[in-house]
C-alpha positions in Angstrom: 74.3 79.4 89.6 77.5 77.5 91.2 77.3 74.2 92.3 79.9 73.2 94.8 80.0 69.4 95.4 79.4 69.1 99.5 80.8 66.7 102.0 82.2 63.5 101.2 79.6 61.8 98.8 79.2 63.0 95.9 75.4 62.4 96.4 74.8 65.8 97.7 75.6 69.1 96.3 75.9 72.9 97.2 73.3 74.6 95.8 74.9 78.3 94.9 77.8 80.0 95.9 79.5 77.9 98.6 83.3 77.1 99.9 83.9 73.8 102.1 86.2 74.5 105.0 87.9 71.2 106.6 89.1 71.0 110.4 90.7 67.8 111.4 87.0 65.3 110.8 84.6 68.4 111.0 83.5 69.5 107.0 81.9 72.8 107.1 80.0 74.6 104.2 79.9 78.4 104.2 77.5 79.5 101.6 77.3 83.0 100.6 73.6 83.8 99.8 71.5 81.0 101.1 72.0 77.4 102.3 70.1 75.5 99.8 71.7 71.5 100.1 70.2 69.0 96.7 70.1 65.2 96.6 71.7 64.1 93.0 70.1 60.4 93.4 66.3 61.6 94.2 64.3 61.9 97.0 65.9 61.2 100.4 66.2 61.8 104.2 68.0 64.3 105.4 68.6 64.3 109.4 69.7 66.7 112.5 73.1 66.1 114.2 70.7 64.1 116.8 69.6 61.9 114.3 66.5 62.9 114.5 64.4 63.6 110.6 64.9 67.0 109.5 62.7 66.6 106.0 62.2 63.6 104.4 61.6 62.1 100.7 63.0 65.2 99.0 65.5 65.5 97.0 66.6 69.6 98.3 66.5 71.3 101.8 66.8 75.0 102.3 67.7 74.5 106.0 69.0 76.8 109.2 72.9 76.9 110.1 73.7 73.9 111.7 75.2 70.2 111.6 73.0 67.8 109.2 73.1 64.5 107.9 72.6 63.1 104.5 73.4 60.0 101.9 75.7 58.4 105.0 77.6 62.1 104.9 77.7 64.5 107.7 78.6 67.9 107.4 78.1 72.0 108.9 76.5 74.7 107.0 76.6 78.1 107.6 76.1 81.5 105.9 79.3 83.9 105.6 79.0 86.6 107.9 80.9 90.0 107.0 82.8 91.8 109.7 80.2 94.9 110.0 82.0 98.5 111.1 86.0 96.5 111.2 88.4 99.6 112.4 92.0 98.7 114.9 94.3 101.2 116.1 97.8 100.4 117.3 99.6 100.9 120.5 103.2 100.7 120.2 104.9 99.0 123.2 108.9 98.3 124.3 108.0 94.5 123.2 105.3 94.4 121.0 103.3 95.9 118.6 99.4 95.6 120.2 96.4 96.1 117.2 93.0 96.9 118.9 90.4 95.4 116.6 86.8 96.7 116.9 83.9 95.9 115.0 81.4 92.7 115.0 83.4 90.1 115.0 81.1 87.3 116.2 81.7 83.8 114.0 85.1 82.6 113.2 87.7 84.7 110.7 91.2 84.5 109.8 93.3 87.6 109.3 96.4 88.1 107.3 98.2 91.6 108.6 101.3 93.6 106.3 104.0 95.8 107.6 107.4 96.7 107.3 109.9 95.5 109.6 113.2 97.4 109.9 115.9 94.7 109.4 119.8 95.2 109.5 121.5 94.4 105.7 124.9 95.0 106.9 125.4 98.3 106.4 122.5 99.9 107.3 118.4 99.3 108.7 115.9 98.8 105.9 112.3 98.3 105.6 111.5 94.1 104.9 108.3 93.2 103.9 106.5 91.4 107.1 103.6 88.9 107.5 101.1 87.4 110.3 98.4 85.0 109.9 96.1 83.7 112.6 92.5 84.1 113.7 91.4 87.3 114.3 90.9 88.2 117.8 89.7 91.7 119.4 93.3 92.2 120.9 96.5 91.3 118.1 100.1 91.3 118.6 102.9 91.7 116.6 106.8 92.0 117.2 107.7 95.1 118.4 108.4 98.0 115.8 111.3 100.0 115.1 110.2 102.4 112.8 107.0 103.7 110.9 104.9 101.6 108.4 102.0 101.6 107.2 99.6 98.5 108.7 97.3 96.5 106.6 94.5 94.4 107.9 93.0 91.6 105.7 90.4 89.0 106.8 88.7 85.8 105.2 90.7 86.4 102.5 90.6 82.9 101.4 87.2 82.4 101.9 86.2 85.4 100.1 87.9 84.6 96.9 86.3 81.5 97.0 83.4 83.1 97.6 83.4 85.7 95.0 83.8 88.7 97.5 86.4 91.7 96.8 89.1 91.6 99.6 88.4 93.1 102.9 91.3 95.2 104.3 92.0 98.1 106.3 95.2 100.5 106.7 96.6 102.0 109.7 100.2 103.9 109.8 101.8 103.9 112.5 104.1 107.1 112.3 107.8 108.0 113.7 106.4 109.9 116.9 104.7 106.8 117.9 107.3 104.4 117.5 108.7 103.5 121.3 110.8 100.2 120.4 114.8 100.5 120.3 117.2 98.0 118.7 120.6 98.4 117.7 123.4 96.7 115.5 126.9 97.0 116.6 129.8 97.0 114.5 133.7 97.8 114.6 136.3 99.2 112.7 139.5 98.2 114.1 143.2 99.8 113.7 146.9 99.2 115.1 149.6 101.2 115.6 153.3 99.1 115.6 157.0 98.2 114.2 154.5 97.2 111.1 153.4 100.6 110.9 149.3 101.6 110.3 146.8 98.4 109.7 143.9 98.1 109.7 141.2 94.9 109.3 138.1 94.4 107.2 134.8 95.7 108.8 134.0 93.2 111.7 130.3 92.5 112.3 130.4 91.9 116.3 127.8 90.0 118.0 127.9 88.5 121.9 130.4 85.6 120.4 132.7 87.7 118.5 136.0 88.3 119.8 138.2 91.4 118.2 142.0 89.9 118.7 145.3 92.0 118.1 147.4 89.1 118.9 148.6 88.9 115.6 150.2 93.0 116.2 152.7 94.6 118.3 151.1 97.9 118.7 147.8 99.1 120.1 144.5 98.3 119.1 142.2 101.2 118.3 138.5 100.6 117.9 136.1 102.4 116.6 132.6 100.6 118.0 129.1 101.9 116.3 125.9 101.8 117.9 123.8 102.1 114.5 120.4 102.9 116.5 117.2 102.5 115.5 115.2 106.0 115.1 114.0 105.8 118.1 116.5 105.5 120.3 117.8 108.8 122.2 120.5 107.5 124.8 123.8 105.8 124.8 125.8 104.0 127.5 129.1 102.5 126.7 131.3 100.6 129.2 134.4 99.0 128.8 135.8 96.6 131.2 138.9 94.8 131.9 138.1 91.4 133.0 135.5 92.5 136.0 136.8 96.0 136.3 135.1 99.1 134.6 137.6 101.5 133.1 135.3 104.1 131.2 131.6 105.1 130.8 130.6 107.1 127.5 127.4 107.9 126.6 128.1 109.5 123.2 126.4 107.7 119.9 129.7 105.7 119.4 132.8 105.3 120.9 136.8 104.8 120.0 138.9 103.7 122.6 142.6 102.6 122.0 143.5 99.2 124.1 147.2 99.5 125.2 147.7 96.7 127.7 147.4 93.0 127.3 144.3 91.2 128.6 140.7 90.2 128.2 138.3 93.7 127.5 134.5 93.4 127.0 133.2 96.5 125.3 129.2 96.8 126.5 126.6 98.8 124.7 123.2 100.3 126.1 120.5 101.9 123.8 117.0 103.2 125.7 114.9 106.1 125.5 112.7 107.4 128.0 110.2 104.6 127.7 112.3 101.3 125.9 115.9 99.9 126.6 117.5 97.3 124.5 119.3 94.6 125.5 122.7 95.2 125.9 125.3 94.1 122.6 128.4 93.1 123.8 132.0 92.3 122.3 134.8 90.6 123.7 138.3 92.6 122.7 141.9 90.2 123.4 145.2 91.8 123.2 148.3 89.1 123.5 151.6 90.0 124.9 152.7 86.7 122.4 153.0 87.5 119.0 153.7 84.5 116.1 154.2 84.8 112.7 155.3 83.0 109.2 157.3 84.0 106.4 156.2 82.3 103.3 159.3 81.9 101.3 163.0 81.8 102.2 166.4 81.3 100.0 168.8 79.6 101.9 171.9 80.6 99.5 174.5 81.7 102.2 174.9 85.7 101.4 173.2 86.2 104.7 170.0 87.3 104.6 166.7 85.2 104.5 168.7 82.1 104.7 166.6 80.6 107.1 163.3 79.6 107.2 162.3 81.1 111.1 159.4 82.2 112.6 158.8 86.1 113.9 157.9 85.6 117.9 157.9 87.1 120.8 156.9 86.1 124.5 156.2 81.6 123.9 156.4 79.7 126.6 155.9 76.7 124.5 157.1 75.8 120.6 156.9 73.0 118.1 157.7 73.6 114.8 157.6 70.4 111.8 158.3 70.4 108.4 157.2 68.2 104.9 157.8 67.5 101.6 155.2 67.0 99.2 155.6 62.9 99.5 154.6 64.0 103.7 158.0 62.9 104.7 159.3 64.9 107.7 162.5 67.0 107.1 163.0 69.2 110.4 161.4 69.1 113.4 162.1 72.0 116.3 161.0 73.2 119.6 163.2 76.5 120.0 161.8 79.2 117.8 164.8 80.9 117.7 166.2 78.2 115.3 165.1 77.7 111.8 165.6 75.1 108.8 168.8 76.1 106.7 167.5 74.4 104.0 169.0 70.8 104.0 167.8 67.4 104.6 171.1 65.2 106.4 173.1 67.7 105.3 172.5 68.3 101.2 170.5 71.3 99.8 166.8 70.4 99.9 165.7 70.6 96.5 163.4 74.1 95.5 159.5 74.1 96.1 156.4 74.1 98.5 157.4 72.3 101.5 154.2 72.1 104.4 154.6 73.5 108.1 153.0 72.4 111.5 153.0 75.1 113.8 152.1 74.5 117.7 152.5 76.7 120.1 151.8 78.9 123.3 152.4 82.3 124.6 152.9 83.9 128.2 149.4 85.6 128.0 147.3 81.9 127.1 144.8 81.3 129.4 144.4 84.7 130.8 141.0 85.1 129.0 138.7 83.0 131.3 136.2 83.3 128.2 137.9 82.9 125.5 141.0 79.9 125.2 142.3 81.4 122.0 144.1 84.1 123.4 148.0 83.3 123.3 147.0 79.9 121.4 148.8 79.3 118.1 147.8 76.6 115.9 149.2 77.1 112.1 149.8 76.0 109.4 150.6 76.3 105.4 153.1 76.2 102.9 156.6 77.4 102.9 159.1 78.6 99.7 162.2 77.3 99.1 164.0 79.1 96.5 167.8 79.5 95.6 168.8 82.3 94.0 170.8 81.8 90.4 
């Protein structure tokens, strides 16, 4: 037979199989078999909550559930009540995941509930292992699901391993037909066309803050945008604006659309079904008239070509160029950027090495982007090669 020690004094024991549960002052003692309390110094009173005598001079009670009082110790007792006949079904909903519980649940229980979650990895969705604790209720609710998964229903399960009880769960799958919720991820793919020829950047991830730039190119900007639905989802809407203005509606899975003119695009993506719509993932898209950009080496030896060290530009409006050695000492300062450093400091050969640029400056097209003050906005800088050819 277990003996659990009870309340706070060590004066009075659990007789059996018992587990003390503690809520803020309030120590309860759920036995599994019987309540049966003993006295470890003899023969004593043991009182009700009202302070009224319960038994006295004996050293062992085998009392009802309920609040008692003993060697300057008070405490609950209770017998552990099963969940008789525990089933739930699920309704799927646009926002949640609702679990019908049925069953006798009279009496307090906790409940610990397993799924899988889709979650996005960055290329694709995946099932992630998903958990919810609480006490259980006739009505449950989880975040809503985007794909099927089997859903497990544990209760007490503390308590019963304390108790010496096998675990109590139940399984439920919710399938793919049932499934109602729609999410979707959006990402890019971006490409430009110029004097550069074909480029392309890395994989962008886009999100409502991320802006797609093609300041940097002379061309267009092609973009390929994905939706990368959940299984649910049946519908597409795609709008692209310019500023306020709408120039196309798609409702194909994903779109390309080639950007041609300067200015400020948002690229807006819809996914719904005929029950659920998502919110809608947006991306901002910048194309600069300006353009700005640094050599990293030059080799100012007169036969004519790369003598300079000058910056690719077209369309500033403003321009500040300065230049260091490695001591920080300033050896040319500029404001035209159709000038550039020949190479000399007051007129002799600057010696060969890193030397460290400042680059401010602004194009035509900043501040055309009411939501975005980087468009047109240069601010660079870095290190610059000087070397002389033998």
């Amino acid at each position: 037979m277990l003996v659990v020690a009870c309340a706070y004094a060590a004066d009075i024991v659990c007789v059996g199989v018992a587990a003390q549960q503690v809520k803020g002052h309030d120590t309860t003692f759920v036995f599994r078999d019987e309540i049966h309390l003993r006295s470890t110094i003899g023969n004593i009173n043991w009182y009700n909550a009202d302070g009224s005598i319960y038994a006295s001079n004996t050293d062992e009670i085998w009392p009802d559930e309920g609040v008692y009082r003993a060697a300057g110790s008070t405490f609950r007792v209770t017998l552990y009540h099963a969940i008789n006949d525990l089933a739930f079904t699920i309704e799927p909903t646009c926002n949640a995941t609702v679990l019908h519980v049925t069953g006798d649940l009279s009496g307090e229980h906790t409940y610990q509930i397993s799924y899988n979650a889709l979650a996005w990895n960055t290329e694709a969705w995946v099932d992630s292992a998903a958990q919810q604790n609480g006490t259980l209720k006739s009505t449950l609710f989880l975040p809503p699901l985007h794909g099927a998964t089997p859903i497990t229903l544990c209760y007490d399960a503390a308590l019963r391993s304390e108790l010496g009880l096998d675990s109590a769960c139940i399984v439920a799958q919710l399938t793919a037909e049932e499934v109602k919720a729609v999410k979707m991820e959006l990402t890019s793919i971006a490409t430009t066309r110029g004097t550069e020829g074909e480029k392309s950047n890395e994989r962008n991830r886009p999100t409502s803050q991320t802006l797609i730039a093609g300041s940097e190119y002379s061309g267009p900007l092609e973009v390929a945008f994905y939706s990368n639905p959940t299984p649910a989802v049946l519908f597409y809407t795609w709008r692209v604006y310019h500023t306020t203005t709408l120039l196309v509606t798609r409702h194909d899975r994903d779109l390309r659309y080639t950007f041609n003119e300067p200015g400020a695009y948002r690229v807006v993506c819809l996914v719904n079904n005929n029950e659920c719509t998502s919110d809608s993932s947006v991306v901002k898209v910048s194309i600069a008239e300006s353009y700005l950009a640094v050599p990293n080496v030059f080799t100012p030896d007169g036969n004519g070509q790369n003598d300079e060290f000058r910056v690719s530009y077209r369309s500033l409006k403003e321009f500040h160029i300065w230049v260091y050695n490695r001591w920080g000492k300033q050896v040319y300062e500029s404001t035209d950027p159709a000038k550039g450093w020949d190479g000399t400091i007051n007129g002799r050969n600057a010696a060969e090495g890193a030397y460290y640029y400042v680059i401010r400056a602004r194009g035509t097209d900043a501040g055309t982007d009411p939501t975005d003050g980087s468009l047109g906005i240069y601010n660079l800088s870095g290190d610059i090669n000087l070397l002389r050819k033998k």
